[in-house]
N, C-alpha and C positions, 0 to 999 in steps of 0.2 A: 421485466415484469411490469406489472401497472403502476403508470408512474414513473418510468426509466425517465423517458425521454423530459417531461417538463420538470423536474427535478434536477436534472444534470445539465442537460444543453441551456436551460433556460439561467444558468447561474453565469455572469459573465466575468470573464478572463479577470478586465479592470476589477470588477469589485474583489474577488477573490485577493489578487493584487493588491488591494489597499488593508484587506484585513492581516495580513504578513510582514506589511512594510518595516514595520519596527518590532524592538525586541528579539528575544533570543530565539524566536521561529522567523522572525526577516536574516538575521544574523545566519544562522542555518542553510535559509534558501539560497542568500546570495554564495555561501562556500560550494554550494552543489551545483552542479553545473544542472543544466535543464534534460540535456543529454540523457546524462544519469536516471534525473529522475525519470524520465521515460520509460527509461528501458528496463529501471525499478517497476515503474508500474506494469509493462508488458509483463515481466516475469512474472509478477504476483498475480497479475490475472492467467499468463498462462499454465501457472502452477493450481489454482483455483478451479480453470475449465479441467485442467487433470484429474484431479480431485473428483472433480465433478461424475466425470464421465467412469473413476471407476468405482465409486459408488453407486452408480446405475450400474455398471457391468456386474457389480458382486452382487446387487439385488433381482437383478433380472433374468441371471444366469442359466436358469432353470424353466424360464420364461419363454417358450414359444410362440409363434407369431398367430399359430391357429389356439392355442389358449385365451388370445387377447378378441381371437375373433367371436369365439364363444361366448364370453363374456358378453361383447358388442351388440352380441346378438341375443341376449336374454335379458339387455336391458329394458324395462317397460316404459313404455309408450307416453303415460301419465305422469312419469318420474323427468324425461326429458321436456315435456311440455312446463313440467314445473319449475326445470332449471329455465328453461328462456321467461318464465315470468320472473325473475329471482334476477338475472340477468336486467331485464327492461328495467326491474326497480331501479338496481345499481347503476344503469344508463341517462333515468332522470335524475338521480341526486346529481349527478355528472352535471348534465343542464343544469340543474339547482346551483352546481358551483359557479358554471356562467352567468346566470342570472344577480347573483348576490355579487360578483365581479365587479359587472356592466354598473352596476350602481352604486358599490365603491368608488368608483373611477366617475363618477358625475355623466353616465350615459343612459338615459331612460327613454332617450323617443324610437328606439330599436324595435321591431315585431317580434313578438314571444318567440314567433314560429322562425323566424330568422336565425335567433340566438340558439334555437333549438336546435335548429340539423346543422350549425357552423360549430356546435360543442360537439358534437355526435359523431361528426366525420372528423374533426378534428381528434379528438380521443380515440377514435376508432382506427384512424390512421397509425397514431400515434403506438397502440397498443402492439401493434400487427408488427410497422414496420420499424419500428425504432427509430432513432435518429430527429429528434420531435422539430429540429428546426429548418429540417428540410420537409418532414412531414406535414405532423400535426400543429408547428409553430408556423409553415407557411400557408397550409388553411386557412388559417387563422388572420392570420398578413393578407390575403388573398382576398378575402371576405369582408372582412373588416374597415380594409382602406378605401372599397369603392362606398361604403356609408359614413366617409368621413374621419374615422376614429384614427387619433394620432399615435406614431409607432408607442410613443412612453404610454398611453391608455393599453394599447394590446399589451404591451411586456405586464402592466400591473395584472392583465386578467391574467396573463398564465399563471405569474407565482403565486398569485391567490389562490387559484387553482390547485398548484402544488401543495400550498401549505395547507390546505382544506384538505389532499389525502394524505398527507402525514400526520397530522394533528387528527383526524380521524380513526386512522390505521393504528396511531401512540395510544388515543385511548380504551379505541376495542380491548387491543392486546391489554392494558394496563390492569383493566378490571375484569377479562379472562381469564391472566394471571393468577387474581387472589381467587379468583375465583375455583380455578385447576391447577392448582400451584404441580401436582403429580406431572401436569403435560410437559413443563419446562425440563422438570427434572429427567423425565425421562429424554426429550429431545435434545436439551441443551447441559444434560449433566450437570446441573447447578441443582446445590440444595433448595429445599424448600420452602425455607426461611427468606435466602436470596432471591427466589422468585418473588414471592410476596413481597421485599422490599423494593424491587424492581418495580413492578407494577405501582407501589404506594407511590416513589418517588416519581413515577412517572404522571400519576392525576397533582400530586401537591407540584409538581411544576408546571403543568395547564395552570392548575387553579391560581397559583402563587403571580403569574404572567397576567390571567385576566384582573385580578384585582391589583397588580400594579398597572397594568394599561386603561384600566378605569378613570374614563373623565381626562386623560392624557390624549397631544392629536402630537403620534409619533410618524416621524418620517422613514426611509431607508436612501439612500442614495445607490444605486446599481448604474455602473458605468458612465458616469454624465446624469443619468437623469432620476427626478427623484417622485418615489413612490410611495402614495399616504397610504399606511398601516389600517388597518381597521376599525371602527369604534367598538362598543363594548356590543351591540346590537347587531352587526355584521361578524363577529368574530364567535360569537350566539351560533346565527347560521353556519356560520361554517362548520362550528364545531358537529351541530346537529348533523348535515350534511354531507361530513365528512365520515361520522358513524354510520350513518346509514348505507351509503354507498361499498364500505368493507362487509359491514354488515348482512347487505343483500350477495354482493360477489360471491363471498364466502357460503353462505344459502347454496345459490348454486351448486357447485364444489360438491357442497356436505349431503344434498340430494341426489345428486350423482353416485356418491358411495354406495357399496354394495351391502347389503343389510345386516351381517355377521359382522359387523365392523363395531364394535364396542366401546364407542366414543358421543360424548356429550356434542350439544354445538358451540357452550362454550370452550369444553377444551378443544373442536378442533378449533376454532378462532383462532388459538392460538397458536396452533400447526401451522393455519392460512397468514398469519401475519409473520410469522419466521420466514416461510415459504416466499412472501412476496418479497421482504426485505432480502432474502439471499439471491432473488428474481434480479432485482435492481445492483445489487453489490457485482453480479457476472457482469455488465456492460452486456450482455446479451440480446438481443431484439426479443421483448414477448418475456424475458428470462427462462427463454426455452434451456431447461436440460436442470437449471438449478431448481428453480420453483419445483418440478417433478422429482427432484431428488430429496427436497426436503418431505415432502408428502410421504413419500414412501418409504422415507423412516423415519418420518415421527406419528406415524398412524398402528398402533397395537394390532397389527394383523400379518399374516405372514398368504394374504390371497394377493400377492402380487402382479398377478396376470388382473385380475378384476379390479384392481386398485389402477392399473395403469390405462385399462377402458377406459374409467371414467374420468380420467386425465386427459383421456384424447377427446371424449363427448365436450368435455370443459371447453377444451381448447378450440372444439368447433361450436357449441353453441356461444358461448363468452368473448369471441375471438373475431372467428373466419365470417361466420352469416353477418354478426355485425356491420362487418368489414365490406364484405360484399354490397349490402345494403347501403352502406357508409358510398363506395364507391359508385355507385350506381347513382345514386342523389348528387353526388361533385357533379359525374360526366355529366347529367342531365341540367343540371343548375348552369354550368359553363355551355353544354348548346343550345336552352333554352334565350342567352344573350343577342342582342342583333349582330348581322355578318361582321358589320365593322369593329364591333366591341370583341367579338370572336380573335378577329383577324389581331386587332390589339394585342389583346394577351396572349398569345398565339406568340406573337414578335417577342414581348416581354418575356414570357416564359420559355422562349426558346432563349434568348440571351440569361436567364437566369439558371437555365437547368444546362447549356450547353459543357459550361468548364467542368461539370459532372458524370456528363455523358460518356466518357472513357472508363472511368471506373466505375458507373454502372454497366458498360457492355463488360468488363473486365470480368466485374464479378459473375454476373451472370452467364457469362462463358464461363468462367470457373465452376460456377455451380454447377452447370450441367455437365463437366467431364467429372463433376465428383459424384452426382445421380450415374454417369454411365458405368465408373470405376465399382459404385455400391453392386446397382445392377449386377455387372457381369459374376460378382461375387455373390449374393445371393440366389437360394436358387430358386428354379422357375416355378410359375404356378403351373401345377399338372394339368387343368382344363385347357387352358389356353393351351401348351403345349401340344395336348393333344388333337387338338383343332388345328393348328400348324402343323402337325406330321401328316395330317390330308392333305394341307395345300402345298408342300415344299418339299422335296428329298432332305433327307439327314444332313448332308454333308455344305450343303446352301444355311440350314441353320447354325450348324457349329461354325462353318464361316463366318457367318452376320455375328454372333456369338465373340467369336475374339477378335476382328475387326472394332465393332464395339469399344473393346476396354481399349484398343491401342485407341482409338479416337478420344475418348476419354481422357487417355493422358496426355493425347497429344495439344489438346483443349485446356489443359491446366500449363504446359507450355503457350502458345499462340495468346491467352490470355496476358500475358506479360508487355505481348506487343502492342496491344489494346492500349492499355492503361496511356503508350506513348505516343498514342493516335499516330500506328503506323496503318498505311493504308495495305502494306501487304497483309501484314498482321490480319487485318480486316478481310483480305479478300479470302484467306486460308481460314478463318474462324465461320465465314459465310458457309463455305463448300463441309466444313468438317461438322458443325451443327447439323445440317441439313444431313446427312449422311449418318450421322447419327440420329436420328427420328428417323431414318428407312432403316436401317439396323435394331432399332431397338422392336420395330414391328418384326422383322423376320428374326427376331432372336426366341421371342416367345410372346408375341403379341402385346407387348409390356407400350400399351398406350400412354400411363403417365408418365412415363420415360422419354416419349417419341413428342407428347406433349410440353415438356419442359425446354426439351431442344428445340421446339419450333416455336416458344415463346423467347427463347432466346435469339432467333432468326431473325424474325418478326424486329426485335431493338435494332439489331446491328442493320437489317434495312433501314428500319426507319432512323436510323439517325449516322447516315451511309456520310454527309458532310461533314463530321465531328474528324475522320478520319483522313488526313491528307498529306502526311509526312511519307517525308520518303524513308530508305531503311529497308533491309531484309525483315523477315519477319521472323526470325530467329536471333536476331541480333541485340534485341532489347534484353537490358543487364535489368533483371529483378532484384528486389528488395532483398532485404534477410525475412521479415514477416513473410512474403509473398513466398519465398524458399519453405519455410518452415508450414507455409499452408499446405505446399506442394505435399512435404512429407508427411503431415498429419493424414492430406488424403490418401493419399499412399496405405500409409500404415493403418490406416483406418479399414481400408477397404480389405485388405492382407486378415486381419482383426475379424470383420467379419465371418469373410469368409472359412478361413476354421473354427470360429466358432461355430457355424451355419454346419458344417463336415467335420466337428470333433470325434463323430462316433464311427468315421470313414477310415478302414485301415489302408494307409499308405503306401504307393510301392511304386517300383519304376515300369509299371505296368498301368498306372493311373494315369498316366502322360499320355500313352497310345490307347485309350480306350475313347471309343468312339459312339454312342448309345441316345436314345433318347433322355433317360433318365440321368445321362452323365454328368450332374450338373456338377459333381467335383472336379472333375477331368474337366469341362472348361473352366473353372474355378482356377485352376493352376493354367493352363494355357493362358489364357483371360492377364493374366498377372504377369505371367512373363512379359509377354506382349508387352506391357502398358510400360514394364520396368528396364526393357530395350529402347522403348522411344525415352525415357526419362535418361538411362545412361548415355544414350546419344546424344542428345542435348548438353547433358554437362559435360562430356567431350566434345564438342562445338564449341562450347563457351569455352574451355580452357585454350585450345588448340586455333580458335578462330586469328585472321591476321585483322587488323588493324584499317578502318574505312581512312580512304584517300580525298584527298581536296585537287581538286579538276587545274591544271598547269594553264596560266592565262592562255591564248590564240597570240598571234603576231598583231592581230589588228587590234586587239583588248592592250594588246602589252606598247603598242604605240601610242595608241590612248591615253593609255597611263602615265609613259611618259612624258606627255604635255603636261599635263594636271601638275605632273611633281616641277614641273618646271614657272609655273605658275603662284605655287605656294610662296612663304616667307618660309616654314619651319626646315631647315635644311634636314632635317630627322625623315622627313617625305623619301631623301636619298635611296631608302631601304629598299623602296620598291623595286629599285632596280636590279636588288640581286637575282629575281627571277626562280625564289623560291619558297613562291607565297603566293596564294590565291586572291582574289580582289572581289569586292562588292562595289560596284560603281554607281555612281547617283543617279535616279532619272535625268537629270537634266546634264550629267555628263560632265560635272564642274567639281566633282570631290567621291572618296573613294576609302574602303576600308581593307586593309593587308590582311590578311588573315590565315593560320594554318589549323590543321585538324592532326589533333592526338587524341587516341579512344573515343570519350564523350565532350572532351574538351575544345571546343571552336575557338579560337583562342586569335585576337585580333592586336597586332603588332600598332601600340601608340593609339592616338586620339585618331579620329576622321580623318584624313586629311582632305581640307576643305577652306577658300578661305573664308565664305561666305556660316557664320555659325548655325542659318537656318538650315543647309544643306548636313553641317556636322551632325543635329541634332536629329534628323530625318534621318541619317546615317544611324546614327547609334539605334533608332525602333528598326528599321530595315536588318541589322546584323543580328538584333535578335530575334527579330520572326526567321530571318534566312536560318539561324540553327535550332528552331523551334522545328522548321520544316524538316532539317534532318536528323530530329531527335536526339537533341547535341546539348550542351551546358555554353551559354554563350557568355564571354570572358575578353577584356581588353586589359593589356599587358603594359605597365610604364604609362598611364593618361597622366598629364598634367591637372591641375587643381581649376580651368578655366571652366571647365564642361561639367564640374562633379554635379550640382544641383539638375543638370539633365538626367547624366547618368543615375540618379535616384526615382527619378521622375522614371524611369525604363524598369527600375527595382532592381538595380544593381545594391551592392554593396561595398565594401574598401577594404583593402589590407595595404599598408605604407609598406614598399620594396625598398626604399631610399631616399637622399638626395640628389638633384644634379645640381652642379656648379654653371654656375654664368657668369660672366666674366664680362662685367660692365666696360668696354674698350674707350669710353668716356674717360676714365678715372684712373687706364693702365698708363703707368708711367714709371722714366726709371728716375725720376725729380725727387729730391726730399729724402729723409729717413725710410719712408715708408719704400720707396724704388732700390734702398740701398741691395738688399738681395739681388733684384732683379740686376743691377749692376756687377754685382760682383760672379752670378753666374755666367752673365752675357759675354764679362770679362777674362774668365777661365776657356770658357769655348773656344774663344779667340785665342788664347794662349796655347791652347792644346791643339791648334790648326786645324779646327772645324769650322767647314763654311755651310753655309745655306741658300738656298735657290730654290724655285716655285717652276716649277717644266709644266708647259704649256700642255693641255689633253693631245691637241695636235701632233707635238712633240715626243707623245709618251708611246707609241707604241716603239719607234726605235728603242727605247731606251728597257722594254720590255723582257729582255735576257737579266739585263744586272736587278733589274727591280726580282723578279722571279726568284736569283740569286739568295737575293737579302731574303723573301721571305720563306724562302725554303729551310735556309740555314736556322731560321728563328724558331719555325715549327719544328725542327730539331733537334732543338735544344728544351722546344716546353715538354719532350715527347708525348705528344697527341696529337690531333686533328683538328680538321677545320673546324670552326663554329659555322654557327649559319641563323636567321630569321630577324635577331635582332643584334646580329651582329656580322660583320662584313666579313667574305672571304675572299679569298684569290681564283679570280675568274680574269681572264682576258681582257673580254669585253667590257665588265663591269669597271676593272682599271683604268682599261682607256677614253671613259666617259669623262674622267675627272682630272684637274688640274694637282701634279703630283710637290706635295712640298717633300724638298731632296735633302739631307745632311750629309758632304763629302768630308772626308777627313783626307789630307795630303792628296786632294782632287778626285778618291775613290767614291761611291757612293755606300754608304752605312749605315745608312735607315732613310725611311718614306713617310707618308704619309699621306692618302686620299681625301682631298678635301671638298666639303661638302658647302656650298653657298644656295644659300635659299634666295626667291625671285627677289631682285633689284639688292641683291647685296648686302643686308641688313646685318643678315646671322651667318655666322660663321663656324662650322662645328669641322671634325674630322673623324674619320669611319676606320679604316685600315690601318693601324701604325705598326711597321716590322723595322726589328733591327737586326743588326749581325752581332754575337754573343762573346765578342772581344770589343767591343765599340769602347771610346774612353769617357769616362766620368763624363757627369753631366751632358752628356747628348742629348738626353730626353727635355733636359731644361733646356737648352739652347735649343730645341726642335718647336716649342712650346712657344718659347719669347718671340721667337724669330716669326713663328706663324702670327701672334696678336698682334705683332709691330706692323706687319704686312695688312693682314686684314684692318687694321686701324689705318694704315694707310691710303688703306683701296676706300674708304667713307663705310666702314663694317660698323655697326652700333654695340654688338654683342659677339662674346665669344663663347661657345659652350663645349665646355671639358668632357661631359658624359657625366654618366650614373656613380655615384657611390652609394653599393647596396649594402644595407642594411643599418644606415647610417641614418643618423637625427631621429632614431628614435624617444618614444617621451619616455622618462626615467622616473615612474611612479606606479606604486601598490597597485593601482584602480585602473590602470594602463589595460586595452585589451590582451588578449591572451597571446594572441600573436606578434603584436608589438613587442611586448615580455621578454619572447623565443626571440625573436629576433637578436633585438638587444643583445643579448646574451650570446648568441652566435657570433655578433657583431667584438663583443667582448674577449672573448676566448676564444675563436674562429679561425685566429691567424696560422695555425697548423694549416687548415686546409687551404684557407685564401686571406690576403693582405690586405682584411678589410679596412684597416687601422691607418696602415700604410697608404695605400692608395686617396684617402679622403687628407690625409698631412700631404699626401704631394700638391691634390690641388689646392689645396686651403693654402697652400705660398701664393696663388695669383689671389688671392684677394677678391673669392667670387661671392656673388650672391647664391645661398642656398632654396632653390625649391624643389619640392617634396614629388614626387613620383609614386601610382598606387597602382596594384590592381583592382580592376572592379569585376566580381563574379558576380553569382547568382547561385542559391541554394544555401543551405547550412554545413558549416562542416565542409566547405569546398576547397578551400586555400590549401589545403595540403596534397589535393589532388591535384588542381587545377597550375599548382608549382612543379610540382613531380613532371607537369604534362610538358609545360613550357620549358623545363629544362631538357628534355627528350626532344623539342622540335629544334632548341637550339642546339642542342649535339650531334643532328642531322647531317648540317651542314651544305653542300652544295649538293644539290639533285634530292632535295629534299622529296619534293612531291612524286618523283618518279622511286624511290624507293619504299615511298608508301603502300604501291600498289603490290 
């Protein structure tokens, strides 16, 4: 309603923020998760638009569409010219409010007439379209900045503006009240008394405000910046200003009513100020559906067709012409500019409206399969129809007829794909719009119908680059709101249409009736139709497989192999399982592993790169590359070097672990501290376990016993390979690498693939199998034996691998998945040895650092784990059994 938008949008997040901060409403907010509250609010408003809709259904019930035209049409001539003078008033106090604004805020060398049409389109936009900070707050923005004026001056004109139609709207209603105290009661069930005391309290708190702001120079601080209050002389005007302007609106309105209507102006005022306030409480653009429902029950008349006329004259004298007018003055102001100022904002506002442009095509494809859905459910105008049974055979019209509603809903589908700027999406929503504007003419000549769809064409051409992702066009996964729109239009349209044929007797002979006037028979056809494309689609989505990630080429995959061979991080090694896809740098010196599950793009470790300008250029390239395939783009195990880029990309973090590092500087079996290591080193040896390092050269001979050992090990964990971030048994991939061997009495009884990063620094190992009789301590002697060697060879570091779910922080305030973690970590050992495993390595004496995921989105960590644990369970031929 009037007033949504600069009232709501113009209140910002931070301030709100700081009025909660403390006390038992901060205490509150921070136990509620945001989630919640959200989905609290969705409910309560979608329980509200319920509400809504079936108090207009129970009032209108009886209501026909040519009753409303009746009315329409017995309205006098003199009575609408009076509403648009009623209207203008309320249009200048509007100005009035800008003006007293502009000179709040120390701004006077402005032209009247400037301020005039930039309040005018501004409000006017505002009114129409809702949403005032993309509307009528960037008019305003738009206008304002090429004369100089700083963002903190515009933000003060809006809420002064606001507070000029609240403090106005407060006082109308206040002294209508005492005035009609019968209207409240009858509209809002409140005694008498209570209305009256309502109204009192509501002038003795103006009053009580202006005589304490008196001679006071108070401030407001809103988000950062801070905004002087009014004096006692400005706050005069507004008040004035602010009456006037409800004052007039309402005029309007109340000249519109039909003349049987037995109601003062003061008490409807107070009809009209319920009405608006229940306007703005919907979140509704216009507060279309609420404002009308208030009217027409709290108006003492039961001419509900005539009462709803002059709702709709409202809505286009108070509203549309404005608007039109409103719009017509932008276009013309904006091409009135020179070419290059043109072209400017042209660039500006294509980079500021662009990140928009999907969910405006979304919607407005949506809307128009939900015009086609209404459509085919309502029925036809008999003229027009009957001028189409000249020009068409019968059977050409019932065709175009339930064609129609299947487009319709195929258009509430295909809109989905919109939103994730798929370009198929786009090319299916161009052909099916369009198609639907030739249908809606040959259905029954239904031009607003045919008009809607080809305003919706008209966007998706013009803004044909917004779309460039790849992706079927059926494969985009919708919201739950977006689901529950689907269904509302749906049931909506289902709604109508018996209501529209309540007095139609039913039969399975209404299916095969074929006729001009058949508009129930397609009314049921029409429907089926729409709700066969809808169940097919949700059987697509259940039943769909799963998009694949493209298996490197021989010459990408040699490539690659150079690069890992180039690196320090021996973790590079992974690439070589060959079950993982790769993004490679322009300049060919560094590269990202990456596999795809569901929506999850999901890239194995940091860049590998060793150059960090190329890393960092890596990590934006990985997310436009799954941006392009309408993907959640996610890196799995990053080290802590990169994070501040990765935030800078709008990543986010969940700690998976620690890994250990094993400073080879400081390993030793000398002193106290070596004593363990001594004493297992010295078991092994007593137990006739030896150790040796076989040559890669050397390892394919040796390739039966190794195979051996890890066959025997997979059968004893019974399961299978892992795979992505983790090594499996591949031939080729074995014989890349230098194998450290453990014999017992000369046999071989466990392996180990080990990984050395360029010139030998880091030392890690990938594959370790053993045989499921081995004796004590093998795994220690496999271990020592390896860090003595690598200490040997000039190795700096040794790295044990991951312990997940470890080093978490152990505090109240801790995130929420830290928390879970923890607690998994804690009591976990059923399923896995998290416990255990972090005491094995913590005997070498490593340094611990921290390992994260970083996603993107809210709420994504539980999915985006679920995914990574499915591509690790893959295992070898991963990407071939994606497809």
């Amino acid at each position: 309603m009037r007033g949504t938008a600069d009232t709501t949008v113009e209140t910002p997040a931070a301030a709100r923020s700081g009025l909660v901060r403390s006390g038992w409403i901060g205490a509150l907010r921070r136990r509620i998760p945001p989630s919640a509250v959200r989905y609290l609010g969705l409910a309560v408003l979608a329980l509200l638009l319920i509400s809504i809709a079936a108090e207009l259904h129970r009032v209108l019930r009886d209501v026909t569409l040519a009753d409303i035209g009746t009315a329409l049409a017995n309205t006098r001539g003199w009575v609408i010219l009076a509403a648009f003078a009623a209207s203008a008033l309320s249009y200048c106090a509007l100005v009035g409010y800008e003006h007293v604004a502009l000179r709040q805020v120390g701004v006077t060398h402005l032209r009247p007439r400037f301020v005039a049409v930039t309040a005018f389109i501004s409000y006017s936009f505002t009114f129409v379209l809702g949403f005032g900070v993309l509307t009528g707050g960037a008019v305003r923005l738009r206008r304002y900045r090429t004369v100089g004026l700083a963002p903190s001056q515009i933000l003060a004109v809006t809420l002064l503006g606001a507070v000029s139609f609240w403090i106005g709207l407060a006082l109308v209603a206040a002294v209508c009240v005492m005035i009609e105290p019968s209207v409240v009661s009858a509209v809002a069930g409140l005694p008498r008394g209570a209305g009256i005391a309502a109204g009192a309290g509501a002038l003795v708190a103006v009053a009580g405000w202006s005589v304490w702001h008196r001679g006071r120079s108070a401030t407001l601080n809103v988000s950062g910046w801070t905004v002087r209050l009014p004096d006692s002389r400005t706050s005069a005007a507004i008040v004035l200003l602010g009456m006037a302007d409800i004052l007039a609106a309402a005029l309007a309105l109340w000249l519109l009513l039909p003349a049987d209507i037995h109601i003062g102006y003061p008490g409807f005022l107070v009809v009209f100020a319920l009405a608006t306030v229940a306007g703005v409480v919907s979140h509704v653009p216009g507060g279309l559906g609420a404002f009308e429902a208030v009217i027409l029950l709290g108006l003492p008349s039961t001419a509900h067709a005539e009462i709803a006329a002059s709702l709709i004259l409202f809505r286009l004298v108070y509203y549309l012409v404005p608007f039109a007018f409103a719009l017509v003055l932008f276009v013309a102001g904006e091409v009135g500019a020179s070419r290059a100022r043109v072209a400017a904002i042209g660039s500006r506002a294509a980079q500021t409206v662009m990140p928009f442009v999907p969910r405006i095509a979304g919607l407005a494809v949506f809307g128009g399969g939900v015009v086609l859905l209404l459509s085919g459910a309502a029925p036809a105008e008999g003229t027009r129809l009957a001028i189409l049974a000249d020009l068409l055979p019968l059977p050409f019209v019932e065709t175009s007829h339930f064609l129609a509603s299947v487009v319709g809903a195929a258009l509430l589908v295909v809109s989905v794909g919109l939103l994730g700027r798929r370009r198929a999406s786009w090319q299916i929503a161009v052909a099916l719009v369009g198609a639907g504007a030739v249908f809606s003419l040959f259905k029954g000549l239904d031009v607003e119908e045919a008009a809607v769809c080809t305003t919706a064409l008209a966007l998706l051409l013009a803004s044909r680059r917004a779309f460039y992702r790849g992706g079927g066009a059926w494969g985009a996964t919708p919201s739950w709101p977006w689901i529950c729109a689907m269904a509302v239009a749906i049931g909506l349209s289902v709604w109508l249409g018996f209501l529209a044929y309540r007095s139609v007797d039913y039969s399975r002979e209404l299916w095969w009736r074929f006729a001009l006037d058949g508009d129930a028979s397609r009314f049921l056809r029409g429907t089926l139709g729409a709700a066969i494309v809808l169940a097919g689609y949700a059987l697509y989505r259940v039943v769909r497989a799963p998009s694949a990630a493209a298996p490197p080429g021989k010459d990408e995959f040699e490539k690659i192999a150079a690069i890992v061979g180039q690196v320090e991080d021996p973790g590079a090694q992974l690439a070589l399982l060959g079950d993982k896809s790769f993004l490679i740098s322009g300049v060919g010196t560094g590269f990202v592993m990456y596999g795809v599950e569901g929506k999850t793009v999901l890239a194995m470790g940091d860049p590998v790169a060793d150059d960090p300008k190329v890393a960092v250029d890596l990590i934006w390239r990985f997310r436009e590359l799954a941006d392009r395939c309408g993907g959640d783009p996610a890196f799995y195990e990053v080290g802590p070097q990169l994070l501040p880029h990765y935030i800078d990309a709008g990543f986010s973090f969940a700690k998976l672990g620690e890994v250990a590092i094993v400073d080879l500087a400081k390993f030793s079996f000398q002193g106290s501290a070596g004593a363990k290591l001594r004493q297992a080193k010295s078991r092994a040896e007593r137990a006739g376990l030896g150790f040796r390092i076989v040559p890669a050269a050397e390892v394919p001979s040796m390739l039966p016993q190794l195979r051996a050992i890890s066959d025997a090990w997979l059968a004893q964990q019974k399961g299978r390979e892992k795979g992505f971030s983790l090594g499996f048994w591949s031939d080729p991939y074995i014989e890349r690498f230098d194998q450290a061997v453990i014999e017992h009495d000369g046999r071989p009884i466990a392996f180990a693939n080990i990984w050395r990063g360029a010139g030998g620094r880091q030392v890690s190992i990938d594959l370790m199998r053993h045989v499921p009789d081995m004796p004590n301590g093998t795994m220690d002697a496999m271990f020592i034996s390896l860090m003595e060697a690598a200490k040997a060879e000039g190795a700096a570091t040794f790295n044990l691998g991951l312990a997940p779910m470890s080093g978490m922080p152990d505090h109240s305030l801790a995130p929420a998945w830290s928390r879970f973690a923890r607690l998994i970590y804690e009591h976990g050992n059923q399923f896995y040895n998290f416990r255990g495993l972090r005491a094995f390595k913590a005997k070498f004496r490593p340094d611990w650092q921290p390992r994260y995921l970083a996603y993107t989105g809210p709420l994504a960590v539980p999915r985006v784990l679920m995914d990574a644990t499915r591509l690790i369970s893959r295992g070898p031929g991963a990407l071939q059994r994606q497809d």
